[in-house]
Backbone as a printed PyTorch tensor [residue, N CA C, xyz], in Angstrom:
tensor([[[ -9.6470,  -2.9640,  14.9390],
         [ -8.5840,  -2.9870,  13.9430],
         [ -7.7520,  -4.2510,  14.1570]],

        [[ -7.4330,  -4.7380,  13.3740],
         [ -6.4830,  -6.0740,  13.3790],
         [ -4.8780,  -5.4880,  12.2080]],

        [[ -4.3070,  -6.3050,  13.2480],
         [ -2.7590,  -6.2580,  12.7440],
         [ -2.6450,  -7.1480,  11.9530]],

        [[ -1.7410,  -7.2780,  10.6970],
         [ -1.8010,  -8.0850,   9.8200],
         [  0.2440,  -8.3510,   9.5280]],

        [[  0.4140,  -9.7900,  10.1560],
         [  1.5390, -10.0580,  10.3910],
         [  2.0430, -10.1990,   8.4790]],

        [[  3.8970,  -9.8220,   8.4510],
         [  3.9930,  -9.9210,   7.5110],
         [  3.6880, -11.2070,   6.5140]],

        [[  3.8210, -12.0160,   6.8150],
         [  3.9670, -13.8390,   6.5580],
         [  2.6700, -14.0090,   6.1450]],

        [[  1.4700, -13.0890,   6.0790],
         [  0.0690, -12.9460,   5.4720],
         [  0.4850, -12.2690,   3.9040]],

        [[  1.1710, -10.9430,   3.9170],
         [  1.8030, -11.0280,   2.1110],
         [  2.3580, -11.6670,   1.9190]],

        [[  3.3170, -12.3720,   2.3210],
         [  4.3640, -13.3700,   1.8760],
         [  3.0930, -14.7220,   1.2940]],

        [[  2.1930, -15.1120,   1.7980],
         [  1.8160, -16.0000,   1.6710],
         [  0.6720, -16.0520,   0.3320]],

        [[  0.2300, -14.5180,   0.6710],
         [ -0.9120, -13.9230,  -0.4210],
         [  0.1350, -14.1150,  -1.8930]],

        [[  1.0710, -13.5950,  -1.6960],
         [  2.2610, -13.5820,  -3.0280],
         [  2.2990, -14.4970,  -3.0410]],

        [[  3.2100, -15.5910,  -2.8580],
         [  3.9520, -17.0610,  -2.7560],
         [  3.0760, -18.2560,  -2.5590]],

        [[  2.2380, -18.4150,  -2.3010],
         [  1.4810, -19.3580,  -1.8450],
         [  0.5430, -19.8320,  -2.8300]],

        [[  0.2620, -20.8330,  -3.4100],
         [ -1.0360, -21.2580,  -4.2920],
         [ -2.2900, -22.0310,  -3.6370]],

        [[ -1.3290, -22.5640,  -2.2990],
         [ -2.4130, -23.4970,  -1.3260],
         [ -3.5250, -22.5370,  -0.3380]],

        [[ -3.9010, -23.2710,   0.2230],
         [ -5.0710, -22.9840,   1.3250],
         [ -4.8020, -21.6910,   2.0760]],

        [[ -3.7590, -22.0530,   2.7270],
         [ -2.9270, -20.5070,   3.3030],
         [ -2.5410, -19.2910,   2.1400]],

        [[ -2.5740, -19.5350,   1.3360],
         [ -2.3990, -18.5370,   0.5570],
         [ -3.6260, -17.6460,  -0.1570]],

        [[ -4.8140, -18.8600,  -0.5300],
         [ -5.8560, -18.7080,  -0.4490],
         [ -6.6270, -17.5110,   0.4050]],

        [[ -6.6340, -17.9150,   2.1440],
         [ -6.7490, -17.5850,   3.0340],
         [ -6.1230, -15.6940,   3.3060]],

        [[ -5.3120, -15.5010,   2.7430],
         [ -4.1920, -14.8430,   3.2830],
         [ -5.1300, -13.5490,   2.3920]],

        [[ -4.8690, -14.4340,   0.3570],
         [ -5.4860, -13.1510,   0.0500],
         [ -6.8320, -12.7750,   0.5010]],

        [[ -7.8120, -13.7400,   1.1450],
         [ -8.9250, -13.0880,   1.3510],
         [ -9.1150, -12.2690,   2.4700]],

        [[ -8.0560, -12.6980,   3.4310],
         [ -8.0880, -11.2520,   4.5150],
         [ -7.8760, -10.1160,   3.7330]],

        [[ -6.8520,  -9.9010,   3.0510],
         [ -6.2260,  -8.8450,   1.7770],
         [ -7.6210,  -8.2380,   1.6960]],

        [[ -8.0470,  -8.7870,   0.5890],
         [ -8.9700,  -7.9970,  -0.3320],
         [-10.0970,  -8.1660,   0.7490]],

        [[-10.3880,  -8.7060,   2.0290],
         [-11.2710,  -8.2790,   2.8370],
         [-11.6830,  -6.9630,   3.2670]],

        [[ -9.8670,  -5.9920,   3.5760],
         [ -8.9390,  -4.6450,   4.1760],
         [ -9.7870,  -3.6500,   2.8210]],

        [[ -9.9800,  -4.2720,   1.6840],
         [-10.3800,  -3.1320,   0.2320],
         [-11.5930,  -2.9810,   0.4160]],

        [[-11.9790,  -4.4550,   0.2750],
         [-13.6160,  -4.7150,  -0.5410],
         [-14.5760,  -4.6010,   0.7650]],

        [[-14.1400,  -4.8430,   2.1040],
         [-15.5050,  -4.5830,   3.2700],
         [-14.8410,  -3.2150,   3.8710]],

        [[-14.0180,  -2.5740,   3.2530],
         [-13.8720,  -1.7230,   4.5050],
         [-13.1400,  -1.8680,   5.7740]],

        [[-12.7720,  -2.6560,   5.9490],
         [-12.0850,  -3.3600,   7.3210],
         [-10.8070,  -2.5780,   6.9940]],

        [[-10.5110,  -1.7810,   8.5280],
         [ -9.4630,  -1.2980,   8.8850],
         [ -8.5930,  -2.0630,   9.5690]],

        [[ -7.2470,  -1.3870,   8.9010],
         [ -5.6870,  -2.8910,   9.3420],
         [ -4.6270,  -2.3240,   9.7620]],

        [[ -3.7370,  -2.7300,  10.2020],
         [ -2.4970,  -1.7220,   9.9680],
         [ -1.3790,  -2.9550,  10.4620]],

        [[ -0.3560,  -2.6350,   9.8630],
         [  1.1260,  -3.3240,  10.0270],
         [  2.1130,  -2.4330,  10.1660]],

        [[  3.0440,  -2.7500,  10.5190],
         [  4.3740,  -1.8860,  10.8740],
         [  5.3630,  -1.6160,   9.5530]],

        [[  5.9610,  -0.8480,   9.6950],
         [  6.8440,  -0.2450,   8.2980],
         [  7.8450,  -1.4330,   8.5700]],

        [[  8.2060,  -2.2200,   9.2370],
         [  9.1880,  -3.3590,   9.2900],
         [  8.4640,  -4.2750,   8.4630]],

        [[  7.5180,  -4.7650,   7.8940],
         [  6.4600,  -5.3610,   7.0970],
         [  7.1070,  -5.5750,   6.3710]],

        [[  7.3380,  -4.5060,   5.7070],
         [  7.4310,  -3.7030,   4.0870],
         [  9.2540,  -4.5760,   4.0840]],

        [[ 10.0220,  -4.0470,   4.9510],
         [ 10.9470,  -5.1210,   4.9830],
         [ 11.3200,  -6.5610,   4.8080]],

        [[ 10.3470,  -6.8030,   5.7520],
         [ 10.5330,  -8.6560,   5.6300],
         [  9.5880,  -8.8290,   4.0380]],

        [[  8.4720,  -9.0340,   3.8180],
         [  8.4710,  -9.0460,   2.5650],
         [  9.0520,  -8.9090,   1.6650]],

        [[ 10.0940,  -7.5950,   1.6660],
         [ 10.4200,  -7.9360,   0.5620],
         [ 11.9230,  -8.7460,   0.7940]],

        [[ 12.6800,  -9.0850,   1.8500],
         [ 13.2770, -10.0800,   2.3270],
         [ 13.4950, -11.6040,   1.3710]],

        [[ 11.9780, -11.8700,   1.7720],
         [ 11.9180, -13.3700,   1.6950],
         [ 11.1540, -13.5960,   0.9870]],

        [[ 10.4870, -12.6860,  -0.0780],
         [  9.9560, -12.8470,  -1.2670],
         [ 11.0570, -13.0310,  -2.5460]],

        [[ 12.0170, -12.1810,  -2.2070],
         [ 13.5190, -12.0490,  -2.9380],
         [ 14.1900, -13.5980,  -2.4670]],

        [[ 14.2410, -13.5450,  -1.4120],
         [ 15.2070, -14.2340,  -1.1740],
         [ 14.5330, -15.9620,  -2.0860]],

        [[ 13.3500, -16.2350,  -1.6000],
         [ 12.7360, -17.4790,  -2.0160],
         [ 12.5110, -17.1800,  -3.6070]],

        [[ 12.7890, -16.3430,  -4.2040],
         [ 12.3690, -16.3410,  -5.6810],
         [ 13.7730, -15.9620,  -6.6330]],

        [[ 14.5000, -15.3820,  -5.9780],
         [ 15.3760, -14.5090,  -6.4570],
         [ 15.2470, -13.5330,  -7.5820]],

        [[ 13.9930, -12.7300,  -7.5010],
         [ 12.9660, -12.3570,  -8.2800],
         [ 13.0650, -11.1430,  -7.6310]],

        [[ 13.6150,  -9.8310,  -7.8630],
         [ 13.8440,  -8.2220,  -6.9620],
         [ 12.7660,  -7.8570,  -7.4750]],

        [[ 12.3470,  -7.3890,  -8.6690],
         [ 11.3580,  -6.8090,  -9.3100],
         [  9.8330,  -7.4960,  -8.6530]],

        [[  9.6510,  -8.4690,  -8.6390],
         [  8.3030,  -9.1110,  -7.7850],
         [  8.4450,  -8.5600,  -6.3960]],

        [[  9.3910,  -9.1230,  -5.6700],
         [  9.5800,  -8.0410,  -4.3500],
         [  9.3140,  -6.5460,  -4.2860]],

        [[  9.8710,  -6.0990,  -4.6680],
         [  9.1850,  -4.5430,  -5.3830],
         [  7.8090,  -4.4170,  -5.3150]],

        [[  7.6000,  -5.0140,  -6.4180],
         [  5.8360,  -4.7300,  -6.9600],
         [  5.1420,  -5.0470,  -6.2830]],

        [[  5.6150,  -6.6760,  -5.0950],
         [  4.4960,  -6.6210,  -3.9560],
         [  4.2920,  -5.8070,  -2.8270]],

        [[  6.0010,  -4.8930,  -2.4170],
         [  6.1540,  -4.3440,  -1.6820],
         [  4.8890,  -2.6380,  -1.7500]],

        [[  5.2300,  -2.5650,  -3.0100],
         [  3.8820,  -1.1230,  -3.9040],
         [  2.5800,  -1.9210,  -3.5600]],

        [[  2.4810,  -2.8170,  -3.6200],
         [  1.0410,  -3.4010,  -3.9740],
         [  0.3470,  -3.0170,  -2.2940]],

        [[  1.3870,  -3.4620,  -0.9870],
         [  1.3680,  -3.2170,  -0.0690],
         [  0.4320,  -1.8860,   0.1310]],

        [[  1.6630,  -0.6510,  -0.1970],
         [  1.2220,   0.3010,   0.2440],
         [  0.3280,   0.8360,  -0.6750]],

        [[ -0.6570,   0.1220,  -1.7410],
         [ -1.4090,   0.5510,  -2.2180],
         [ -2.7160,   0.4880,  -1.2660]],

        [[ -2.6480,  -0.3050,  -0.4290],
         [ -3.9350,  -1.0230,   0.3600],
         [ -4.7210,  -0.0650,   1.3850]],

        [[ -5.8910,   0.0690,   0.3890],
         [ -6.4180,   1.1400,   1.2470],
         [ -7.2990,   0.2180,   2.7220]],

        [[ -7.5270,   1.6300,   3.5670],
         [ -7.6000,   1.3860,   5.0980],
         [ -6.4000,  -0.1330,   5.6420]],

        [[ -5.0600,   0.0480,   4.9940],
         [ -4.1070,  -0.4770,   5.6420],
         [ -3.1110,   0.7880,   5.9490]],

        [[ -3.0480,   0.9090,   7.7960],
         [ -2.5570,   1.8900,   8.4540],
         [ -0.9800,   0.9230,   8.2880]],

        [[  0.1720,   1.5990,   8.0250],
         [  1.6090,   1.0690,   7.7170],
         [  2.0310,   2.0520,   9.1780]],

        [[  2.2760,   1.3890,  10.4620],
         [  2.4470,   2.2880,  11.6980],
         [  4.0910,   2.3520,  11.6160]],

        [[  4.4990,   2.9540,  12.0830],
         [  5.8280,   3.4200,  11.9810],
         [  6.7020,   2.9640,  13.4370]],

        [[  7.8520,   2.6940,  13.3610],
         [  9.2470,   1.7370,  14.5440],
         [  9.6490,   3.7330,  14.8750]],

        [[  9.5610,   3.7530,  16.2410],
         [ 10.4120,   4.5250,  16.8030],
         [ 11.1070,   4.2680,  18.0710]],

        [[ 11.5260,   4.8420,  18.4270],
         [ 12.3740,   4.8730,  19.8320],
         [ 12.2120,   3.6140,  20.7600]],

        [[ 10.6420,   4.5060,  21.1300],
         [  9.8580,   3.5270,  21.8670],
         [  9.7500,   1.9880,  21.6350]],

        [[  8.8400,   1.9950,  20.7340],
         [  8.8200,   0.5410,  20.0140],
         [ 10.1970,  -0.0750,  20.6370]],

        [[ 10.8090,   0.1970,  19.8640],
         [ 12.3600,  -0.1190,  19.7950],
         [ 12.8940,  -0.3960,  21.6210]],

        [[ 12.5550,   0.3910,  22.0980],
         [ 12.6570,   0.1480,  23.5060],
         [ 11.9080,  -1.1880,  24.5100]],

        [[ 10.3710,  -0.9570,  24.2770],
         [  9.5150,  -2.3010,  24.3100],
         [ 10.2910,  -3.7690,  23.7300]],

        [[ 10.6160,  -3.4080,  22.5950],
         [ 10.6610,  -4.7090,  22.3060],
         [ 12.0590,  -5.3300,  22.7650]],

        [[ 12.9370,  -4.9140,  23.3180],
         [ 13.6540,  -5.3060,  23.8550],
         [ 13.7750,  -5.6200,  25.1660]],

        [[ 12.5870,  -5.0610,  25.9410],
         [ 12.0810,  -5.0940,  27.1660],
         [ 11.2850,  -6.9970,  26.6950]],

        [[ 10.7570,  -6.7190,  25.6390],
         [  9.6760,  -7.9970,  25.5450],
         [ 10.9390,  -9.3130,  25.3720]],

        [[ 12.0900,  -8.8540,  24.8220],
         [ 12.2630, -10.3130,  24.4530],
         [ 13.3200, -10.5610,  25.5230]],

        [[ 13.3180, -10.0150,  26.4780],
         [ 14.4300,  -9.8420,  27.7600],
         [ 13.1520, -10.9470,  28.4550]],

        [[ 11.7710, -10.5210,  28.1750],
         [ 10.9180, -11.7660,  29.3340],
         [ 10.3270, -12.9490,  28.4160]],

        [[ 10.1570, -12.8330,  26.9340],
         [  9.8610, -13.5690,  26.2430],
         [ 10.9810, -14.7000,  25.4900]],

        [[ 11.6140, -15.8010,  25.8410],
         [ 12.6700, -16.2630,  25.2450],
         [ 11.5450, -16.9840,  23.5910]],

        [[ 10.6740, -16.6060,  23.4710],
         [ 10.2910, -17.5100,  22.2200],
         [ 10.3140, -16.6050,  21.1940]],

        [[ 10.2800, -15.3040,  21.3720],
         [ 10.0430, -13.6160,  20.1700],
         [ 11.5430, -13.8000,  19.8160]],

        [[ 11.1150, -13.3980,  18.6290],
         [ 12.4150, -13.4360,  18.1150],
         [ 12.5260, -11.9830,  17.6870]],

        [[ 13.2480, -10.9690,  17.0900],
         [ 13.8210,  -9.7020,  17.3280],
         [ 12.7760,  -9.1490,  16.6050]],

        [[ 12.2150,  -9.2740,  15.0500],
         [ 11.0140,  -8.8170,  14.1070],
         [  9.8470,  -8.9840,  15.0080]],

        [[  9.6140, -10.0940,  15.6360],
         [  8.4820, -10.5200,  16.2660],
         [  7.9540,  -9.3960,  17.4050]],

        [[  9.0910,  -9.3660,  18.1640],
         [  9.3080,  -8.4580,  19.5420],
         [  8.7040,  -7.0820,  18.4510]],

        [[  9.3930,  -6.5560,  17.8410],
         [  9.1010,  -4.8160,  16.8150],
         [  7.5740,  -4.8940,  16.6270]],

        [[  7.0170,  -6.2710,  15.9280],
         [  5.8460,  -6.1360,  15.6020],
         [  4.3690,  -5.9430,  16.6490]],

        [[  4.9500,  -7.0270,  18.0060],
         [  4.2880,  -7.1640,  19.2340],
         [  4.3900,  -5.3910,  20.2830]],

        [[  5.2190,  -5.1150,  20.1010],
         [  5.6630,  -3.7530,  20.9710],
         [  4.3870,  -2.1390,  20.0730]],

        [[  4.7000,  -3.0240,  18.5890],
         [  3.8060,  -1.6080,  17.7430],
         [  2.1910,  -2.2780,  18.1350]],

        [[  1.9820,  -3.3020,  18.2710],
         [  0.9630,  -3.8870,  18.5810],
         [  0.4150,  -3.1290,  20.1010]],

        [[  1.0850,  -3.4600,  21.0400],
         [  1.0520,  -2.8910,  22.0070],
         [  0.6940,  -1.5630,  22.2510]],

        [[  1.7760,  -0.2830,  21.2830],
         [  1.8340,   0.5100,  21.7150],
         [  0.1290,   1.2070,  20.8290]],

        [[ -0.4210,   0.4910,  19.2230],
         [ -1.3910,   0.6200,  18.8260],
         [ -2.4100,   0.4880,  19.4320]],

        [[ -2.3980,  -0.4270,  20.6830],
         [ -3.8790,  -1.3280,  21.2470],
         [ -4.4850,  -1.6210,  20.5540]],

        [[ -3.6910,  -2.5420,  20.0100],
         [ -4.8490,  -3.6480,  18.8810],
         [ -4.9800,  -5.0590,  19.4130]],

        [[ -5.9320,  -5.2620,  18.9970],
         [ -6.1700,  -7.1660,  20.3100],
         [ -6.1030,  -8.2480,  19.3150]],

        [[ -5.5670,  -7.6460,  17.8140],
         [ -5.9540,  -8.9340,  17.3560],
         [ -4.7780,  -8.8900,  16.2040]],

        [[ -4.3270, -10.0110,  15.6760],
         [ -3.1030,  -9.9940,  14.9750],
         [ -3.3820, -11.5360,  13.4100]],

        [[ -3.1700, -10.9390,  12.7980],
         [ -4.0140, -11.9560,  11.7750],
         [ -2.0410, -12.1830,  11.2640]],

        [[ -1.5140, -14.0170,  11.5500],
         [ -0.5090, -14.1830,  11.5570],
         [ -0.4250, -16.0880,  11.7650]],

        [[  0.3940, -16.7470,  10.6260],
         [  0.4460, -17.8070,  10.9640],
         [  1.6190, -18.3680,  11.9080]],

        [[  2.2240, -17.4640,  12.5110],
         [  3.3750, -17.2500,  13.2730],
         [  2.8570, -17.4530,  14.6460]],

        [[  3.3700, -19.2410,  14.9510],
         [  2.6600, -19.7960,  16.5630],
         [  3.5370, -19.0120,  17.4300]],

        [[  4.2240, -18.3200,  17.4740],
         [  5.2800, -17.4510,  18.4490],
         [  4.2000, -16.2460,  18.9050]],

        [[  3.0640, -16.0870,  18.0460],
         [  2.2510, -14.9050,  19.1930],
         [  1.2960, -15.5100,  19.6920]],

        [[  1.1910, -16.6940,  19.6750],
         [ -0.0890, -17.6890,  20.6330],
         [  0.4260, -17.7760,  21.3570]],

        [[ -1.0790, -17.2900,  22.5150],
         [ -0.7510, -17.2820,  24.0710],
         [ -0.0710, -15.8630,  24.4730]],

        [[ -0.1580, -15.2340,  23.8730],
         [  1.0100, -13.5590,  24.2270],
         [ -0.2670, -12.9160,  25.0400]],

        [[  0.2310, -12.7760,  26.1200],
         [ -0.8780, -11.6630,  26.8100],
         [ -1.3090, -10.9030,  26.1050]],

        [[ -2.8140, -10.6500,  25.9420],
         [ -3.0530,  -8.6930,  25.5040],
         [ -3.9310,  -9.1060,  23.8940]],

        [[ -3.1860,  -9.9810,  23.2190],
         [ -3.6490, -10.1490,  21.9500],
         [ -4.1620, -11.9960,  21.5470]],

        [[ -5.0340, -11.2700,  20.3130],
         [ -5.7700, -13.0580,  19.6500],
         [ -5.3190, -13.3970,  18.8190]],

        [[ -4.2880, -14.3780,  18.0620],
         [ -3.9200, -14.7900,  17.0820],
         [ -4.9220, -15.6650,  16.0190]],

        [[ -4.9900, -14.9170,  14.7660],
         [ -5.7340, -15.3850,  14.2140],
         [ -5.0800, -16.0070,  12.6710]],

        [[ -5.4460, -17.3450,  12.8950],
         [ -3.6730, -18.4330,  11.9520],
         [ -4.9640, -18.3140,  10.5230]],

        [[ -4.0410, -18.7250,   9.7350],
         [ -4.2370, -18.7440,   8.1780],
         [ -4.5860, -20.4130,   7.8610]],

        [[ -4.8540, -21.2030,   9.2300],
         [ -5.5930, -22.3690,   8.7590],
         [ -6.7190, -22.3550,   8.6690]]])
């Protein structure tokens, strides 16, 4: 199973170039082969964040945010306690995670997933997992 960092919808939405390109074909990889995924319910957040924020467009934020949880064999894992606990443990030894990063790495963790499909150089090199960039 591979984790699919948010900045992969952001890019599938927003993007017309190569990376965006890229982004939707992991997407419709998760539909059309079957390939099982999962991201964290904080996802669903930042998307629609900085899809809004860069467009000033609520209704597109929205609809990509649905489009999200339309995605079949995409597991949407859920922030609890724990998580929440990890990741503050992580960014107490990690000075490069930044607070979303730490939530996403900790559900990563607590999932055992080895692989994180993300153009975000802040999880290269992270013990445990393979970053796989949108170049």
């Amino acid at each position: 199973m591979e984790y699919i960092d948010a900045n992969v919808f952001i890019f599938a939405c927003l993007n017309d170039g190569s990376k965006g390109d890229v982004a939707r074909t992991y997407l419709r990889e998760i539909v059309e082969v079957n390939k099982r995924a999962a991201t964290s319910a904080l996802t669903i957040d930042e998307v629609f964040h900085v899809i809004w924020k860069k467009t000033s467009d609520r209704s597109l934020a929205v609809r990509e945010c649905e489009r999200i949880l339309k995605i079949s064999n995409l597991e949407i894992l859920p922030m609890d306690k724990h998580i929440i606990q990890v990741s503050i443990t992580l960014l107490k030894e990690n000075a490069k995670l930044d607070p979303r990063d730490a939530i996403h790495y900790a559900t990563i963790i607590k999932h055992e997933i080895k692989e994180i499909i993300s153009d975000d150089k802040d999880f290269e090199g992270i013990s445990g997992i393979k970053r796989i960039s949108l170049d």
